[in-house]
PAVOVEX-752136 format. One record per residue (C-alpha): residue in one letter; y, z negated, x negated. Coordinates in steps of 0.2 Angstrom, whole numbers, plus 2048, in hexadecimal, padded with zeros to 3 digits. Layout:
% PAVOVEX-752136
  residu   c2   c3   c1
       A    Y    Z    X
...
% end
This chain:
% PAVOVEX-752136
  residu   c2   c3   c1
       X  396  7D3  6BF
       X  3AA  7D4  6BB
       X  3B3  7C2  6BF
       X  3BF  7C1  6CD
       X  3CA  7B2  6CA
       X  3D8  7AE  6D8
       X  3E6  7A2  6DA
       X  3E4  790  6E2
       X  3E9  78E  6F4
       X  3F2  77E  6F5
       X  3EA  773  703
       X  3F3  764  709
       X  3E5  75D  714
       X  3D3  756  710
       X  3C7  767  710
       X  3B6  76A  716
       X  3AF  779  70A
       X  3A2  786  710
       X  39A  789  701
       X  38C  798  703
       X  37F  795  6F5
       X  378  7A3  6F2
       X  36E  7AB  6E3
       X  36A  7BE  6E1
       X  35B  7B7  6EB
       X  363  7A9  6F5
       X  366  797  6F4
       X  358  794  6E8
       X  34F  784  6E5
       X  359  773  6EB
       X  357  761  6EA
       X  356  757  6FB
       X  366  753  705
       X  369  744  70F
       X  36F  736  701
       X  382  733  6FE
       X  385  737  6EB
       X  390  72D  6E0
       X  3A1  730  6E7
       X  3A0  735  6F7
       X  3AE  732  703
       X  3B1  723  707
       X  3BE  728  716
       X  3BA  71E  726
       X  3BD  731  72F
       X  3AF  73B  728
       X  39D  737  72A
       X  38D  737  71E
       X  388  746  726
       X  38C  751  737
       X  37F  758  742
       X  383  76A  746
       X  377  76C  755
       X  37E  775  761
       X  38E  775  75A
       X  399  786  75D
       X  3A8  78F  755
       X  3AF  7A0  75A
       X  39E  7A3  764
       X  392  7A0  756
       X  386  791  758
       X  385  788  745
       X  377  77D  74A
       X  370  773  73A
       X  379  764  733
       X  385  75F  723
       X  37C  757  716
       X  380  74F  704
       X  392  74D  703
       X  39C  74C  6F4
       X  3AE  746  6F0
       X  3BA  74E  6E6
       X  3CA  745  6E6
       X  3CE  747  6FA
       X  3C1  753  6FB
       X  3B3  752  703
       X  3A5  75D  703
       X  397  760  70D
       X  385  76B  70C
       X  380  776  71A
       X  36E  774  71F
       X  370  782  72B
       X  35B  781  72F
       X  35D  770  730
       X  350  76C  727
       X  358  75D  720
       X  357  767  70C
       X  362  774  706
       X  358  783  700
       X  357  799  703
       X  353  794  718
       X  366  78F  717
       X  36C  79F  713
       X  37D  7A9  71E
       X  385  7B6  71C
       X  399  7B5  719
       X  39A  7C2  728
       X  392  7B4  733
       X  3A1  7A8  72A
       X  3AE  7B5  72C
       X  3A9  7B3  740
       X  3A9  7A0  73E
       X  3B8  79F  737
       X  3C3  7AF  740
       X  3B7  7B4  74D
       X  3B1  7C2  742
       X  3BF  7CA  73A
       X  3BC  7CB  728
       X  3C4  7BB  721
       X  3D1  7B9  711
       X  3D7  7AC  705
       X  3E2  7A2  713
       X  3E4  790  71A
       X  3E3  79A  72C
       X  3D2  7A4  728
       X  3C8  798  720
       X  3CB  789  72F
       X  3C5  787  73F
       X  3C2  777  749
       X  3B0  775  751
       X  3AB  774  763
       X  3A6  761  75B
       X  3B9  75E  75A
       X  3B4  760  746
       X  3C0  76A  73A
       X  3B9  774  72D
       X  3BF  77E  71D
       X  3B9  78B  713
       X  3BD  788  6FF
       X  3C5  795  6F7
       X  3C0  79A  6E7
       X  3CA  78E  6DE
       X  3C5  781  6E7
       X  3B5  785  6E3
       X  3B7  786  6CF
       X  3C1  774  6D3
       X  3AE  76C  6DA
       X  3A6  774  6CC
       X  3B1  770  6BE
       X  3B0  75E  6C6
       X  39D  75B  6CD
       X  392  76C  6C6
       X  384  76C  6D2
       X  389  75E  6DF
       X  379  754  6E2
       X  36F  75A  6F0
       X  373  769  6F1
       X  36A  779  6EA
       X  36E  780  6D8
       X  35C  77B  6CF
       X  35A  78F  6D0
       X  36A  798  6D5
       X  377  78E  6DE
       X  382  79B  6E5
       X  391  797  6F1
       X  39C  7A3  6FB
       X  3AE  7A1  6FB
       X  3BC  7A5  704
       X  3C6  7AF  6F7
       X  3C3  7C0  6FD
       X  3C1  7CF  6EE
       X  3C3  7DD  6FC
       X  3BF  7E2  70D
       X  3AC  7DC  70E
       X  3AA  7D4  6FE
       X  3AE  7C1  6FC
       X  3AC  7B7  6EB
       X  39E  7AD  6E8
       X  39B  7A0  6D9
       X  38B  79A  6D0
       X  38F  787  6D2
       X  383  781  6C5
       X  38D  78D  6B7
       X  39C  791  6BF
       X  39C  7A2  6BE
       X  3A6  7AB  6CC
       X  3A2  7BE  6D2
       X  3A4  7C8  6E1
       X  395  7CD  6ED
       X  394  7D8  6FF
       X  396  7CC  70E
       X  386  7D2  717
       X  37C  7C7  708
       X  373  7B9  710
       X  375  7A6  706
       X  377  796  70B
       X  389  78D  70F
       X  392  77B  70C
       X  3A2  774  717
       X  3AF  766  714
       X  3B8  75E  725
       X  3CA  75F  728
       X  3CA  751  735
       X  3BE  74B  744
       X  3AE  740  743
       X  39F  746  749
       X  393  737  741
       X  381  736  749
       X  37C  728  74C
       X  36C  72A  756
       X  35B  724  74F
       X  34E  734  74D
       X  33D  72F  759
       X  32E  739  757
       X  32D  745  766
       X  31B  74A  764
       X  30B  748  759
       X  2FD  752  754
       X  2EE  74B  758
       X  2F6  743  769
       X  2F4  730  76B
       X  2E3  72C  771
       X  2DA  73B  76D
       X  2CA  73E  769
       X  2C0  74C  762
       X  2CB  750  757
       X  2C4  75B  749
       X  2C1  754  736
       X  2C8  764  72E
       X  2D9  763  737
       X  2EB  759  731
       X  2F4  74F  73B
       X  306  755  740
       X  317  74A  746
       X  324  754  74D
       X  336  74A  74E
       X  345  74B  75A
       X  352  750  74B
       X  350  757  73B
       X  34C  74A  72F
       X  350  748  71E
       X  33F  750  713
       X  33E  743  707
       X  33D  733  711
       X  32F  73B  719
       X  31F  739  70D
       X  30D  72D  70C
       X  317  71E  70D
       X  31F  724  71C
       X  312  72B  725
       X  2FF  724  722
       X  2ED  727  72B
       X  2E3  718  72B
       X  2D6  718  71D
       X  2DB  72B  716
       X  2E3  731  709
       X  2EE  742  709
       X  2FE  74C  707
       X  30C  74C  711
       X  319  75A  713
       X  328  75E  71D
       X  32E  76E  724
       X  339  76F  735
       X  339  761  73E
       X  326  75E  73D
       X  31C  752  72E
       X  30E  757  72B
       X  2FC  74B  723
       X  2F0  753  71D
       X  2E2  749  717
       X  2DB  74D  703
       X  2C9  74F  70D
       X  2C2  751  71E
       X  2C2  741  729
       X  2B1  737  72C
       X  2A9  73D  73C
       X  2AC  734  74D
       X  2B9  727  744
       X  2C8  71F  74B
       X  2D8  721  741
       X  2E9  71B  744
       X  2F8  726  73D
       X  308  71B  73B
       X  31C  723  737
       X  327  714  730
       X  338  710  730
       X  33A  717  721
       X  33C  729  726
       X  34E  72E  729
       X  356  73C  731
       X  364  747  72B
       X  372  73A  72C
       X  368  72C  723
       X  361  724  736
       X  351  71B  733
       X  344  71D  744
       X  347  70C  74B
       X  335  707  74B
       X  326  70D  744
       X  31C  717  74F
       X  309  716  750
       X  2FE  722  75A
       X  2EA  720  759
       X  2DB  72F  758
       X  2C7  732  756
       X  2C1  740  74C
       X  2B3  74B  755
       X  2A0  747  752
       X  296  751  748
       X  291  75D  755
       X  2A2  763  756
       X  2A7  774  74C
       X  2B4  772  740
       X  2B2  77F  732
       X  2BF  78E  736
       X  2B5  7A0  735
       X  2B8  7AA  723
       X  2C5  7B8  723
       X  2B9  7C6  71D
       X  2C8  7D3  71F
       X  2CD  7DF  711
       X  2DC  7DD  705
       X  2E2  7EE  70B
       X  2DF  7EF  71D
       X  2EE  7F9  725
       X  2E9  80B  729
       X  2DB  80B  71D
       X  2E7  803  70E
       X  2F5  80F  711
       X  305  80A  708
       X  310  812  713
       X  30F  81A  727
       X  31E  822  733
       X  316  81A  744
       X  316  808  749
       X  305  80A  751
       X  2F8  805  741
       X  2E6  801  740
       X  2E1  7F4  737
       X  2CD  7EF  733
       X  2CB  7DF  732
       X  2BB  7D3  733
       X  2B6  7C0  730
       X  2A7  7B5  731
       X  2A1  7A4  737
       X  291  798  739
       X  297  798  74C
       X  29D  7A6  751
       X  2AD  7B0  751
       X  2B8  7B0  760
       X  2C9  7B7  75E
       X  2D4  7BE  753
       X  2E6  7BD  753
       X  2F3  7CA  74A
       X  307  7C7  745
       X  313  7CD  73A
       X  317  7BA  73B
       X  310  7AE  72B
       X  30E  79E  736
       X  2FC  79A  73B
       X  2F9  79D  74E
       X  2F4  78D  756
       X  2E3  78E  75F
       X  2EC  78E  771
       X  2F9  79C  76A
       X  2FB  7AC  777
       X  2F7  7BA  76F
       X  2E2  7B4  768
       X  2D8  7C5  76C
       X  2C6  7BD  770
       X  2BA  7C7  76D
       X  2A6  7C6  771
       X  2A2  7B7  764
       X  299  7BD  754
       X  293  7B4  743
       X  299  7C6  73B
       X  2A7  7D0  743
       X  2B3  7DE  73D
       X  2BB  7EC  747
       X  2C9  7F6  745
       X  2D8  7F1  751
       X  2E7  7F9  758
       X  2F7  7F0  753
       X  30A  7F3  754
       X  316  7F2  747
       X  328  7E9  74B
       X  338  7F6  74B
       X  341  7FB  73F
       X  33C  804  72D
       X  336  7F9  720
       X  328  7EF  717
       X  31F  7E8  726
       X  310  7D9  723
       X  304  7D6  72E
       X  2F9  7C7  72D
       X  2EA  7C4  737
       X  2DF  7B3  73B
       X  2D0  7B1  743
       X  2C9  79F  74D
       X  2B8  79B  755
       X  2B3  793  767
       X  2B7  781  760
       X  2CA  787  75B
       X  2C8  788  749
       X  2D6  793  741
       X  2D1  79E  72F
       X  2DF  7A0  723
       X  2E7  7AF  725
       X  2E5  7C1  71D
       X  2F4  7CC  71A
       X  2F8  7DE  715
       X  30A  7E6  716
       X  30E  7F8  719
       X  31E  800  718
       X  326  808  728
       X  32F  819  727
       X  334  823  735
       X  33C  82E  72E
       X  331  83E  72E
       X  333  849  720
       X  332  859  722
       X  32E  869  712
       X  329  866  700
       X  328  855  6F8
       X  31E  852  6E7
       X  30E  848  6E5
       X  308  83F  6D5
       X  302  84C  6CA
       X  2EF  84F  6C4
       X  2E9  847  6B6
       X  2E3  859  6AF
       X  2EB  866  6B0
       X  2E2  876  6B6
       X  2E2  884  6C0
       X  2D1  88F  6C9
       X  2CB  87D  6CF
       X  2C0  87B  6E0
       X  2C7  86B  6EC
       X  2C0  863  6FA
       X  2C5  856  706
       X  2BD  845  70C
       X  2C8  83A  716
       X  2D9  838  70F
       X  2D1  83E  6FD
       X  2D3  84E  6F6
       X  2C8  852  6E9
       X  2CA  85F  6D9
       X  2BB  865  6D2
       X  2BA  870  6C1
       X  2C5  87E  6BE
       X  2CC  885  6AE
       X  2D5  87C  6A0
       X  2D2  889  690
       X  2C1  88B  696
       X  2B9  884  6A5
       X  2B8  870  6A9
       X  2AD  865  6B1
       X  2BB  856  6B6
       X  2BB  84E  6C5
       X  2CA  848  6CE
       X  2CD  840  6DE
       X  2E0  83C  6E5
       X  2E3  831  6F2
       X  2F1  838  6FD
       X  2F5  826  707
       X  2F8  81D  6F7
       X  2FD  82D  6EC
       X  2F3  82A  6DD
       X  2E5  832  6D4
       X  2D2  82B  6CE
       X  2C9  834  6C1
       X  2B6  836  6C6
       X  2A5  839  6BB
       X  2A5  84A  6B7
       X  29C  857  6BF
       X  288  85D  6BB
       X  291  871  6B3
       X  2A1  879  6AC
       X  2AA  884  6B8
       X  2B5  88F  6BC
       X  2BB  89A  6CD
       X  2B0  890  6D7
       X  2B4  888  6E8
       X  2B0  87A  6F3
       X  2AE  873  707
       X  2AC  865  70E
       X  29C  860  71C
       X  299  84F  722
       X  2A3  846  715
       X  29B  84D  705
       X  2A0  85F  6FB
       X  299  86F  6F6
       X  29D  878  6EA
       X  29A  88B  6E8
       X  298  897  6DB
       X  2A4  898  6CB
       X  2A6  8A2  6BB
       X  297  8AB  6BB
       X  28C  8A2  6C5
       X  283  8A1  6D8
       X  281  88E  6D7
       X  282  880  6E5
       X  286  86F  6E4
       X  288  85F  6ED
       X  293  850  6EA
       X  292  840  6F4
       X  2A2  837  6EF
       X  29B  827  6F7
       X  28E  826  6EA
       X  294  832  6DD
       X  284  83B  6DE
       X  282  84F  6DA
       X  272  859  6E2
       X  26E  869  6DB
       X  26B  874  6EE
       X  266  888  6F0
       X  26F  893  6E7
       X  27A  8A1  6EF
       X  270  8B2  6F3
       X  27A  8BB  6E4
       X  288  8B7  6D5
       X  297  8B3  6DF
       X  2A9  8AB  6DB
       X  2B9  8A9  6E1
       X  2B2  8AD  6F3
       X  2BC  8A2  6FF
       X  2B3  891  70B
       X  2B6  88D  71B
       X  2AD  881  727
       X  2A9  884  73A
       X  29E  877  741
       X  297  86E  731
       X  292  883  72C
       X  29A  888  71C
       X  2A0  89A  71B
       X  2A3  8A4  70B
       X  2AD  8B3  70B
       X  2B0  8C1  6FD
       X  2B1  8BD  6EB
       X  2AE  8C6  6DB
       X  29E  8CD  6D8
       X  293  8CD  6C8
       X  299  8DF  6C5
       X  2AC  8DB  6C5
       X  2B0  8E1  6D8
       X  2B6  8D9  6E7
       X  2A8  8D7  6F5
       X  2AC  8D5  707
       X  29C  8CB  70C
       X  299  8BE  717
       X  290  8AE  714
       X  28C  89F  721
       X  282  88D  715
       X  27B  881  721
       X  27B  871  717
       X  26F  869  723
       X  25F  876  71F
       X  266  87D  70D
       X  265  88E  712
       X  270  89E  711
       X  274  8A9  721
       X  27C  8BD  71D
       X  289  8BF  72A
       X  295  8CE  730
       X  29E  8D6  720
       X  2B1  8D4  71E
       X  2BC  8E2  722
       X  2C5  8E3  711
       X  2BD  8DD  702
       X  2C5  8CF  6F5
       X  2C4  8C2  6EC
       X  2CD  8B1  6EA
       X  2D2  8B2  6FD
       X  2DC  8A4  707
       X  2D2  89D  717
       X  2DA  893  725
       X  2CE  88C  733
       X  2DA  88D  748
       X  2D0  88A  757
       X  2BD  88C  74D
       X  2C2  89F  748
       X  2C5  8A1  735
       X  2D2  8AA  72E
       X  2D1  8B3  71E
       X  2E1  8B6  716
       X  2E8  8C0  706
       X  2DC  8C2  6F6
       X  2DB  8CB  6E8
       X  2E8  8D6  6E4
       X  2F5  8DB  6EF
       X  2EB  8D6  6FF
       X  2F5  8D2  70C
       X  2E7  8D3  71B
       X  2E5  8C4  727
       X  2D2  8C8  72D
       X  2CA  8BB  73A
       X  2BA  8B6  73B
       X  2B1  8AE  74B
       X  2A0  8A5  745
       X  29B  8A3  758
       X  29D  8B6  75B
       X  29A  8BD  748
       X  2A7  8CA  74A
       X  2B8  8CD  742
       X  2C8  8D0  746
       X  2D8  8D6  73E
       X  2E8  8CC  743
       X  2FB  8CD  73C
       X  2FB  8D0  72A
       X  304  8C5  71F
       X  314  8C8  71A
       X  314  8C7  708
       X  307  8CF  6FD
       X  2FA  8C3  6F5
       X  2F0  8C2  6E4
       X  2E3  8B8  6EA
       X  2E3  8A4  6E7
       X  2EE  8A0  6F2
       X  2ED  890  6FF
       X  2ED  88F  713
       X  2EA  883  720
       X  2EB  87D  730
       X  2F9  874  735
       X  2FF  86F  746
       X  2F6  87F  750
       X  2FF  88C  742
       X  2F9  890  733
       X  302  890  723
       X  2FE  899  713
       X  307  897  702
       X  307  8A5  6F6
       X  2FF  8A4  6E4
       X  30B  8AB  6D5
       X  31B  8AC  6E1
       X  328  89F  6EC
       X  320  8A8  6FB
       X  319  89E  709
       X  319  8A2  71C
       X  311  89C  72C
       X  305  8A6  739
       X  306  8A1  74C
       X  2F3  8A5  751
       X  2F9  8A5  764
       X  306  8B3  762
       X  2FF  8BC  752
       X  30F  8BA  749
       X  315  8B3  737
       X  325  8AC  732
       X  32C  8A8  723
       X  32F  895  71C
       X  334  88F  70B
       X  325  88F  6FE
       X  323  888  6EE
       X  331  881  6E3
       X  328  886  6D2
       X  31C  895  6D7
       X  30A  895  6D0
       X  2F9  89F  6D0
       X  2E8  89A  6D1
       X  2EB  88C  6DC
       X  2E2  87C  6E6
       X  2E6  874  6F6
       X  2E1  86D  705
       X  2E6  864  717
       X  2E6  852  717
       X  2EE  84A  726
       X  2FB  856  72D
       X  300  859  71C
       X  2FC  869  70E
       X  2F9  864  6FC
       X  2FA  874  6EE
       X  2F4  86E  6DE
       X  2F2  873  6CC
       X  2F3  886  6C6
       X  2FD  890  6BB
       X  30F  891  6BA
       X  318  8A1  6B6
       X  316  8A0  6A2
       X  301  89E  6A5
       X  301  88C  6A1
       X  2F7  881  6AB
       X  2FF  875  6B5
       X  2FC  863  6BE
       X  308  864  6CD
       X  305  85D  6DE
       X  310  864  6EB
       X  30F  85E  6FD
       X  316  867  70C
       X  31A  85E  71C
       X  31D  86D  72A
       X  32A  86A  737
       X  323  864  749
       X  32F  870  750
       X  32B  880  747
       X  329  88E  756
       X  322  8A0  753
       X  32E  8AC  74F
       X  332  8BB  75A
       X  324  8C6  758
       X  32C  8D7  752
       X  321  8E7  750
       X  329  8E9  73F
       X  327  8D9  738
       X  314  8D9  73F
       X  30E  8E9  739
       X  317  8E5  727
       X  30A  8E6  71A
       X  313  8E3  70A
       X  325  8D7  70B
       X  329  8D9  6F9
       X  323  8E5  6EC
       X  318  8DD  6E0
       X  30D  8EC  6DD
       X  30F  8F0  6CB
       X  310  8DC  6C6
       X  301  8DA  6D0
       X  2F8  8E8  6C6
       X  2FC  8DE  6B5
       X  2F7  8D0  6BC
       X  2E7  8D5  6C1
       X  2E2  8DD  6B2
       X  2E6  8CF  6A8
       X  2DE  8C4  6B1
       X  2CF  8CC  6B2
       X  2CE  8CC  69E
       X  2D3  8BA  69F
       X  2C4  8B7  6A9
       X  2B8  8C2  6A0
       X  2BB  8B9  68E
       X  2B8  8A7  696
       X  2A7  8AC  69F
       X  297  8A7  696
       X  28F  8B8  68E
       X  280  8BC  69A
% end
């Protein structure tokens, strides 16, 4: 970062600094406030430390207190514990916009006695150092004592660098730089004039157990909660003690808290006792100790808290990111008892056990469900923790997951992770938010396996597959995959991706591949493909997974193979194919009859990809940029931007709103490893329906490449088939 160093202001009265300590991360680590260090002020004016409660400057409530002063020749400079915590540290960090408003109710503040002064609603007088001032406290004290530094030490300044952006300084190496005012860190002051001393003894206001309870459970600490904040390290095991137990003690708030190394003795009296030695923020000690007495529970009392069962990733089945603040998240837990509630926050603090907001639910030793929950406002990494208690109050430790919110919804083509193997004539298939690619061509045909996950955008390589194919083509029933045909073959296959399984099932009536799958009511349809004697067939074929068995149904109008199908309203539209068809032909299972709709608009060579999105179906052309979209309710296409690098011999399905082309060849014949994604827009309408544009067979001439193309291909295919 470039130095910015500025000229001293001359000051003529004794100043209060506002130092904002901050680090690239905040304050940083600190040691304790609350003790004077060698030369402090000794003027009768200005106390050991000032209580900011409630204390108000140009409409902004400080709150907190001034801790660990330290003297610089008149100067006297003080800590803001803004949490009042009675510690500096990152809970203490502002932002030098919330000064600017302090100081000049909001106007963005400059190096000058008039911006960088105000006199409190206390009657208190406060300054702002400038920068000089600062490297003054430095070059004379480093890191003051009691005040953070052990990590960053970071302090704002006055000095301004330009509109928005003050100086700040590293206090524990004196390095001075420049840093945008909306930056949260923590702040220091020095007093001008007033006296604002606190004198009042801190009490303790409430206790956890209360006095004379009983009952109380073994497994639970015992809390004090004070009237002030208090200074941290006054409060420890000499301060605060249980009768007969040994434990930690911590601090955080206003609130000590015991907890003992081991479970307390069943149905025992105990006595917890807070001396005189605990202190708070202005160095008042309590004025006598206080004592409170409590009897554990007897044995018949619960008191071990049911087991968070719940998954690492349990946001919207371990999604990473979502555009809706509605989520699902599964989560379970078990106990000896039984489990009664369960409470969800975005908030890390554990819920007490009389806490609105507990769901109860119908207890169980073993419970999971999935359960509705709503994300806070605003885009961003949200986390969400999740507790769970039984009858007797006992409180699990929490389970968390985060999930980004964005929503923004993106609309067109984005880019996945690409495949691990590059191929093209692949089958796919979809379970759940999985696609998988099965096989395909490399130089000759492969038997990989590769699944990619579209919530987390990442790939899994699988165990390969039973056979080597090519041109073959899958569906998806009841969560596993079949797989049909391929170079040279009639074979039929099943893969259960949940135990990795593949079973050999009845072969297909004749040699068939590249005829295109569909599903109606957990039937697979085949249409088409390319016969044993090198033609395109126009048959019909309905698989029923549950019996094995293959059904002849109503022939196809126009014969081809490779076609594109797209499944609207359980009728199946058959679209493109082999080469330089352009027919959309629809096939209704229920009826076993065929139709002939709209064609589409662009001639086709087969491989292409469609699908089903939002009540339209969009197809993206293989070999060209062509991509357009059928309205099935007003038998019209239009036109929308297709793919950014063209390719042939494609993959791709429909996974959550969204359509994935994978793989293929590019436009010098080399296989590829792309994933592109297409994310239509909610508010695409049908086009006018003109009797031009409908009745158009053929947008752009492709005839002669198509010709080329198919020959080619066609020899291509012939020298990677097996000799039969």
């Amino acid at each position: 970062m470039k130095n910015l160093m500025f000229s001293k202001v001359s000051m003529s009265i004794t100043a209060l600094a506002l130092l904002a300590v901050f680090g690239l991360t905040g304050c940083g680590g600190g040691g304790g406030g609350g003790s004077s260090p060698e030369g402090a002020s000794t003027d009768a004016v200005l106390a050991s430390s000032y209580n900011l409660t409630g204390v108000t400057a140009n409409g902004v409530t400080l709150g907190g207190n001034l801790i660990a002063p330290v003297t610089v020749g008149s100067h006297t400079y003080y800590y803001w514990d803004a949490s009042g915590d009675g510690t500096s540290g990152g809970v203490d960090n502002v932002t030098h916009d919330l000064l600017d408003q302090i100081f000049n109710g909001g106007t963005d503040t400059t190096d000058t006695t008039s911006t960088n002064t105000v006199t409190l609603s206390n009657g208190v007088t406060i300054h702002l150092l400038t920068q000089a001032e600062l490297v003054a406290l430095y070059n004379a004290k480093g890191t003051p004592a009691g005040w953070s530094g052990l990590s960053y030490g970071v302090y704002w300044t006055a000095t301004q660098a330009a509109p928005g952006v003050h100086n700040y300084m590293v206090l524990y190496t004196g390095l001075v730089s420049m840093l945008n005012d909306t930056s949260p860190f923590c702040v220091a002051f020095e007093v001008l004039s007033g006296s604002a001393t606190d004198t009042t003894a801190p009490t303790v206001a409430s206790t956890s157990p209360v006095n004379n309870a009983t009952g109380f459970a073994v497994n639970t600490a015992i809390t004090a909660t004070f009237s002030e904040p208090m200074t941290a390290s006054t409060i420890n095991t000499s301060t605060f003690t249980v009768n007969g137990v040994t434990g930690t003690v911590t601090y955080s708030g206003t609130t000590a808290t015991f907890t003992p190394s081991a479970n307390l003795a069943y149905y025992t009296a105990h006595i917890a006792t807070i001396t005189t030695g605990v202190k708070d923020a202005a160095g008042n000690a309590m004025a006598s100790n206080y004592t409170w007495s409590f009897t554990t529970a007897s044995t018949s009392v619960d008191v071990t808290a049911p087991s968070s069962t719940t998954a690492t990733n349990f946001i919207n089945s371990g999604a990473s990111s979502t555009s809706s603040t509605s989520v699902t998240l599964a989560i379970s837990a078990t106990d000896a008892v039984g489990v009664a509630a369960y409470y969800v926050s975005e908030v890390s603090t554990t819920p007490s056990t009389s806490a609105a907001g507990w769901m109860s639910v119908t207890s169980t030793t073993s419970y999971s469900a999935n359960v509705s929950f709503i994300l806070s406002s605003g885009d961003g990494t949200k986390t969400v923790y999740v507790w769970f208690k039984d009858a007797a109050g006992n409180v699990s430790v929490s389970a968390n997951d985060s999930i980004n919110l964005s929503t923004v919804i993106v609309t067109g083509w984005s880019s996945g992770l690409p495949m691990p193997t590059a191929r093209y004539w692949a089958a796919s298939a979809v379970v759940g938010n999985d696609i998988y690619v099965i096989g395909g061509a490399i130089s000759g045909s492969t038997d990989a396996v590769e699944k990619y996950n579209t919530l987390t955008n990442s790939w899994t390589s699988l165990p390969a597959m039973p056979f080597q194919a090519f041109l073959l083509r899958g569906a998806t029933v009841g969560g596993k995959i079949y797989i049909f045909g391929g170079s040279s073959t009639q074979l039929v296959y099943r893969y259960d991706p949940a135990s990795g399984t593949w079973t050999k099932l009845t072969d297909m009536p004749y040699l068939n591949w590249m005829g295109a799958p569909a599903v109606v009511n957990n039937k697979v349809y085949i249409f088409g493909g390319y016969s044993s004697s090198g033609t395109a067939m126009n048959t019909s074929l309905e698989y029923d997974p549950s019996t094995d068995t293959w059904t002849t149904k109503a022939t196809m109008p126009t014969a081809r193979y490779a076609p594109a199908t797209a499944v609207y309203n359980n009728m199946i539209y058959v679209l493109g194919g082999n080469y330089g068809v352009n027919k959309n032909e629809v096939y209704d299972p229920a009826t076993n009859t065929w139709q002939t709709k709209a064609a589409v608009p662009f001639t086709n060579y087969g491989w292409g990809v469609a699908g089903a999105l939002n009540g339209n179906i969009y197809f993206v052309d293989s070999g060209t940029s062509n991509m357009a979209v059928y309205f099935p309710l007003t038998d019209n296409w239009t036109s929308v931007s297709g793919l950014s690098t063209p390719r042939q011999y494609l993959t791709g399905e429909i996974v959550n709103g969204k359509l994935y082309v994978i793989g293929g060849n590019d436009s010098s014949s080399v296989k590829t490893n792309i994933v592109d994604i297409y994310a239509p827009s909610a508010t695409l309408a049908p086009a006018l329906k003109s009797p031009a544009f409908q009745n158009m067979e053929v947008q752009t001439d492709y005839s002669a490449y198509y010709d080329l193309k198919h020959q080619a291909d066609e020899d291509a295919i012939k020298l990677m088939l097996p000799v039969r």
